[in-house]
N, C-alpha and C positions, 0 to 999 in steps of 0.2 A: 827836284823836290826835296825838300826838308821832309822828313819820315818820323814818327813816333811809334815806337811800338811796346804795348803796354805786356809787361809778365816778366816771370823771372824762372824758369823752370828749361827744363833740356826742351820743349817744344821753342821755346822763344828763341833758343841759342840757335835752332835749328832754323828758324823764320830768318832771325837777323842775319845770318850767317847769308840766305838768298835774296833778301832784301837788301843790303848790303853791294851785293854784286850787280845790281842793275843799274842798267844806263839811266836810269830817271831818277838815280840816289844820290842827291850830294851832299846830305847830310841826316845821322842817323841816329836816333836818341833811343836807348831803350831804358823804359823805368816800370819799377827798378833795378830790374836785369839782374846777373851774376856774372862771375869771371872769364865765363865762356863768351856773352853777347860784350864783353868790354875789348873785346879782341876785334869787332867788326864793327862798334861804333862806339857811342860816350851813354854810361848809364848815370840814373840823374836820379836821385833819393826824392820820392814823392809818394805820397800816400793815393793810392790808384779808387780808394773809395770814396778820395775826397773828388766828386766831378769837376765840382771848380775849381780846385786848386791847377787841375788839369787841362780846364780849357785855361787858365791864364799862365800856364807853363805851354800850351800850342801858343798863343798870341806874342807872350815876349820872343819863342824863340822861332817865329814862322813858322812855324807845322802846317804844311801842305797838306799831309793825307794822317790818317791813325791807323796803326793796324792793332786791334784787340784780342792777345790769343789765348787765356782764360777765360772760363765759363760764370765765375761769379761777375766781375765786371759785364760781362753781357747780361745778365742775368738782373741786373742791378741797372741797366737802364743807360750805360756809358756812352750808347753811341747813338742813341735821343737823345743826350744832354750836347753832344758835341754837335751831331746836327743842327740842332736849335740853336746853337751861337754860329752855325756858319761854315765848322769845319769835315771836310770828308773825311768817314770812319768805315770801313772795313769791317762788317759783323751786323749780326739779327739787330733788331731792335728787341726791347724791353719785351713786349706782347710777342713775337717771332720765338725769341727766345725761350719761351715756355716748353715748347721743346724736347728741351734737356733739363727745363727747371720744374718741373713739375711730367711725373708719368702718368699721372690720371689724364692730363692735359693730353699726352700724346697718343695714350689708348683710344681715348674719347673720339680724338680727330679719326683713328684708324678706325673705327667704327661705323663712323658717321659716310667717311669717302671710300669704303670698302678695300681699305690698307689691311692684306694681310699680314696680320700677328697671332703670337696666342690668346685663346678666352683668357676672360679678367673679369675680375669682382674687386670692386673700391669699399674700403671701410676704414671709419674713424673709433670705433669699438672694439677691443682686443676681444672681448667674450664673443662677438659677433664671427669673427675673424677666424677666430680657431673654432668655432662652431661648423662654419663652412669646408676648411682644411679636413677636418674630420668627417665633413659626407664626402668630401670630391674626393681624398686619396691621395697619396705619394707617388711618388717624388712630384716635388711643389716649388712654383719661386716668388718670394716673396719679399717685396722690392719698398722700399721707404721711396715714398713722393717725389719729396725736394732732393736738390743736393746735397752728397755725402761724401764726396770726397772719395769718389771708387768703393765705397764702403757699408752701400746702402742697399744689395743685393744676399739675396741668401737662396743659393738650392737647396731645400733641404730633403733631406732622401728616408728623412721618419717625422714621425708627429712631434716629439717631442723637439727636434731642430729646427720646426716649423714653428711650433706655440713660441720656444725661448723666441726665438727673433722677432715675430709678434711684439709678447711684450717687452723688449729689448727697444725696439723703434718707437713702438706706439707710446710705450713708458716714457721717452724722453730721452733713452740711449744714443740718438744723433742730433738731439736736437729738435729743430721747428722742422726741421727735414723729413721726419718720421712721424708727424702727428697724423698722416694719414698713410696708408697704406696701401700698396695693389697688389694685390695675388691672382700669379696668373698659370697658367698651363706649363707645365716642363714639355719642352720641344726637344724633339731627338733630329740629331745630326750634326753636321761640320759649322762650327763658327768662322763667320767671314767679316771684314769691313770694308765697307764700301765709301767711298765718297766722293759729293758730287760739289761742283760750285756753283751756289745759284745766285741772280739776281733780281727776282722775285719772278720772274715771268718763266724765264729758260736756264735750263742746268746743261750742263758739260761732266762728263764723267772725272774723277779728278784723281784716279788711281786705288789701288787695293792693296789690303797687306792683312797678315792675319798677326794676333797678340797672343799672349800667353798671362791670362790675370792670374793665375795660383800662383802662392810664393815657391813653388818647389818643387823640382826633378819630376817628372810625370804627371805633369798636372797635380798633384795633391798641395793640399794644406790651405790656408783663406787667403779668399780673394783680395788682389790689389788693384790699383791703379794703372799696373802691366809692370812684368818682368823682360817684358822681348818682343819683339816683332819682326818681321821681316814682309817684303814688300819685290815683287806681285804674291800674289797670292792665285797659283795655277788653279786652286779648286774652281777661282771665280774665272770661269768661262767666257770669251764675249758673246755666248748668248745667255747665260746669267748676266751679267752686266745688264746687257739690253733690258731683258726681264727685269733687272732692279730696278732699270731707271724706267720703264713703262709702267708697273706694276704699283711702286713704292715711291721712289721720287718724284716722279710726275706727279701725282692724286694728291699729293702731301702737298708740292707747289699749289696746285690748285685749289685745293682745300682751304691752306691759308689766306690764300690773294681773296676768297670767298668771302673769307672770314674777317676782313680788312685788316689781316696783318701778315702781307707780302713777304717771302722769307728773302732775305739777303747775307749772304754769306757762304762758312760752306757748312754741308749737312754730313753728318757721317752718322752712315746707317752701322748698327750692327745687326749681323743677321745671322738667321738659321736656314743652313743649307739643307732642308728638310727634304721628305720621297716627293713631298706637293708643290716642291718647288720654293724660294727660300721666302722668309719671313722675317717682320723686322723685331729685331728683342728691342731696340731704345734707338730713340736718337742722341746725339751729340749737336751741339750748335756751334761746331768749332773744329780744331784740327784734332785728331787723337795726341796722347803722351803716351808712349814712345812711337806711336804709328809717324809721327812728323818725321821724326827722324831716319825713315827709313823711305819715305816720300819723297819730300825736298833734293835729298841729292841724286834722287833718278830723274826729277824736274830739270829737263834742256830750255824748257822754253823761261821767259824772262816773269818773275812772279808777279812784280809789280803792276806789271800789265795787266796782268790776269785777273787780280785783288782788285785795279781799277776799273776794267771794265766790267767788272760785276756790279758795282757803284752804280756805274751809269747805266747799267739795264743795257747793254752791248754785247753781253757774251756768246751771242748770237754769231758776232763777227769775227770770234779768235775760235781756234784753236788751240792744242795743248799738244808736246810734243814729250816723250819718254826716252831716258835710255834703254838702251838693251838691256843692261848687266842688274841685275839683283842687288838688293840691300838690304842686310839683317844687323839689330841693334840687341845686345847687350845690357841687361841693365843691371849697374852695380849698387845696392842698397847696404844700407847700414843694418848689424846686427842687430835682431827684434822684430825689425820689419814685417808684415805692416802695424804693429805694437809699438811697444814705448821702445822709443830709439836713446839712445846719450848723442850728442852735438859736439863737434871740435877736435875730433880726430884726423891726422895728418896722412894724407894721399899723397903720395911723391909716384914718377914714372907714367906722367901725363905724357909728358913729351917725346918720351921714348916711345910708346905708343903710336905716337904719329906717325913716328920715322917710316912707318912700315907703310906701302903703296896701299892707297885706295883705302886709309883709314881714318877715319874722324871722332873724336871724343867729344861730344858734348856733355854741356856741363848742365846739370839738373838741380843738386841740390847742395850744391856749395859755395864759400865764403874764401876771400883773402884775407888773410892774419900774418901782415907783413907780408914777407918771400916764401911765406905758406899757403897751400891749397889747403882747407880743411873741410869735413865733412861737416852741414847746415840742414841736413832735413832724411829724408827715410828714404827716397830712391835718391844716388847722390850723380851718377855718371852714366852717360848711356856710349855706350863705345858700338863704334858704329861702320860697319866696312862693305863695300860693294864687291863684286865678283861677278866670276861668269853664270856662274847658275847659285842656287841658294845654298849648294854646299860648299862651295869656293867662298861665298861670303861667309856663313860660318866659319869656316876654317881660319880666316883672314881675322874674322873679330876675337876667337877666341887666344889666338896666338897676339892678340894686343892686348888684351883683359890681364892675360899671364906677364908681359911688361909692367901692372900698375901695381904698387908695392900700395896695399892697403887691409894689414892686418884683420881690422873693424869692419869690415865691411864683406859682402857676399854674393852669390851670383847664381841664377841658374845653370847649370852646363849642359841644357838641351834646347835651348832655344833652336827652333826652325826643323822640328825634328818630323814634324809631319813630311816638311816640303822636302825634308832628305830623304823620307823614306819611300815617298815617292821618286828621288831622282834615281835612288837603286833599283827600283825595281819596273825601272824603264817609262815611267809614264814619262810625257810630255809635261815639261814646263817653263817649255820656253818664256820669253816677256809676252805681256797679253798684252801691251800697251798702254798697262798702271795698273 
């Protein structure tokens, strides 16, 4: 099969990099990719929101299947458009999609199918809004609609960080993203992600990993798009798992097939591992960033299979297979981060990096500038290494982070610090089987 695979972010490099490797690949296009996905096939300059320009880049150069691993292109209707001419695409459709492109959309559904979350009140009124905030109480989270770009969330833990955000969003601060708003209950507990792959009817669990969204050493400072993960994630139990996929994924599949828009893809719940047992904070309609990266290389079994028979409404009949060993990701970001970053700063010490067993750098937000790596965006590298338990993969990524000569740039130094502090203090966490 000829392969298209649409992104250009450290999830993609982490996609093409397994895509790439399967016996059904013989050729592999990623657009418009980075320096990382040019290493496992050919990136090709195309504007991804142009859809035609896209279905007549699959037909010149035979594209057999799409795989789409951004959320605005799903969000945007890419993989109806490619259906409709003919081509198999990998991802929700337009209406599926919703999802993750609207949170009233996915409160609503959890409402409706008795999907546990927390309560939620919807408003397009800022005085409305903070009306309510001030009878219901703090700590409060309060979440812009559309997409934001990891940036459309706020806990806030006083009135006044609840009002600013309010009218921050509602104002016009993100955009068309924020012109409605969901304010919903603060949940206490452990955050988990879970993900499953569906093909509208039946899902498969598709492994676990926990993130780290604050930019900084102990959880503090504003939220991003993730600074780290690491993947399994021992909290999630497999009779949690179970529980997710009976409780949350399931109702969700059904709900939408109800609602005649069958979900296809994969779902990545994020959740709260609450005393009542866990709950969903949002969906995703797609793979996490940096969670991919910590997924895919404990993935033994072959992806493409996998991605296709969710296609065809099969995944009934596969399987999914794990490794043992653990994988924890790094993520190196440009000073500012997640603020105003500067562009074009020189990374050397990729490759030395590598050298070191069982470690892989992928590449998120950077450019080549001649025989230079240069930094191209806010999260730039996710350096990524497997081990025997989640301290030995720590240990492995951090001792490859310190090989990358990159002045400009920054890093958490506690990533996985949960799952370490569980492995001292003797609990069990072993692989759970994703």
């Amino acid at each position: 099969m000829n392969i298209l695979l649409i992104g250009s972010g450290g999830r993609e490099h982490a996609l093409a990099r397994s895509l790439s490797a399967s016996p059904l690949c013989d050729k592999l296009l990623v657009a418009p990719g980075n320096p990382g996905t040019a290493q496992h096939g050919t990136n090709v300059v195309l504007d991804v929101t142009d859809h035609r320009a896209v279905i007549d880049l699959c037909r010149v150069m035979q594209v057999d299947f799409v795989v789409v691993g951004p959320e605005a292109p799903l969000v945007a209707g890419l993989v109806d458009d490619l259906s409709a001419a003919g081509i198999k695409a990998f991802g929700p459709s337009k209406a599926a999609a919703q999802l993750e492109g609207s949170k009233a959309f996915t409160k609503d559904l959890c409402a409706e199918f008795n999907i546990p979350t927390a309560a939620y009140r919807r408003f397009t009124d800022a005085e409305a809004a903070k009306t309510y905030v001030r009878n219901y109480g703090v700590p409060i989270v309060v979440k812009a609609d559309g997409l934001a770009a990891g940036k459309g969330v706020v806990v806030a833990a006083s009135f006044e960080e609840a009002e600013e955000a309010i009218d921050m969003m509602i104002g016009g601060g993100l955009g068309a993203a924020g012109a409605e708003v969901v304010i919903e209950a603060f949940l206490e507990g452990e955050e988990a992600s879970f993900f499953a792959l569906c093909d509208g009817t039946h899902a498969i669990p598709f492994g676990t990993a926990q993130d780290h969204k604050r930019v900084f050493d102990g959880d503090k400072g504003p939220n991003t798009g993730g600074m780290g993960a690491y993947s399994p994630a021992a909290v999630m139990t497999p009779e949690l798992q179970a529980r997710a996929m009976r409780e949350i994924i399931e109702p969700t599949l059904a709900g939408m097939k109800a609602r005649g828009m069958p979900y296809t893809g994969i779902l990545y719940a994020g959740l709260m591992l609450t005393k009542d047992g866990p709950q969903l904070i949002e969906y995703n309609a797609r793979l996490g960033d940096p969670e991919t990266q910590v997924l895919l290389p404990r993935l033994t079994s072959d992806l493409a299979t996998a991605l296709l028979a969710a296609c065809d409404g099969v995944l009934n009949s596969i399987s999914l297979q794990w490794s043992e060993q653990a994988a924890l990701t790094v993520v190196m970001a440009a000073q500012g981060y997640p603020g105003a970053i500067e562009k074009g700063s020189e990374i050397s010490g990729i490759a030395r990096a590598e050298e070191l067993d069982d470690v892989i750098v992928f590449h998120a937000g950077t450019k080549r500038d001649g025989d230079r790596i240069v930094a191209n965006g806010g999260r730039v590298l996710n350096v990524t290494a497997l081990g025997r338990t989640i301290s030995d993969a720590q240990r492995k990524a951090y001792e490859a982070v310190a090989r990358i000569e990159w002045p400009q740039g920054f890093c958490r130094k506690d990533i996985g610090w949960r799952a370490v502090e569980r492995e001292r203090r003797g609990v069990a966490s072993d692989s759970i089987g994703g």
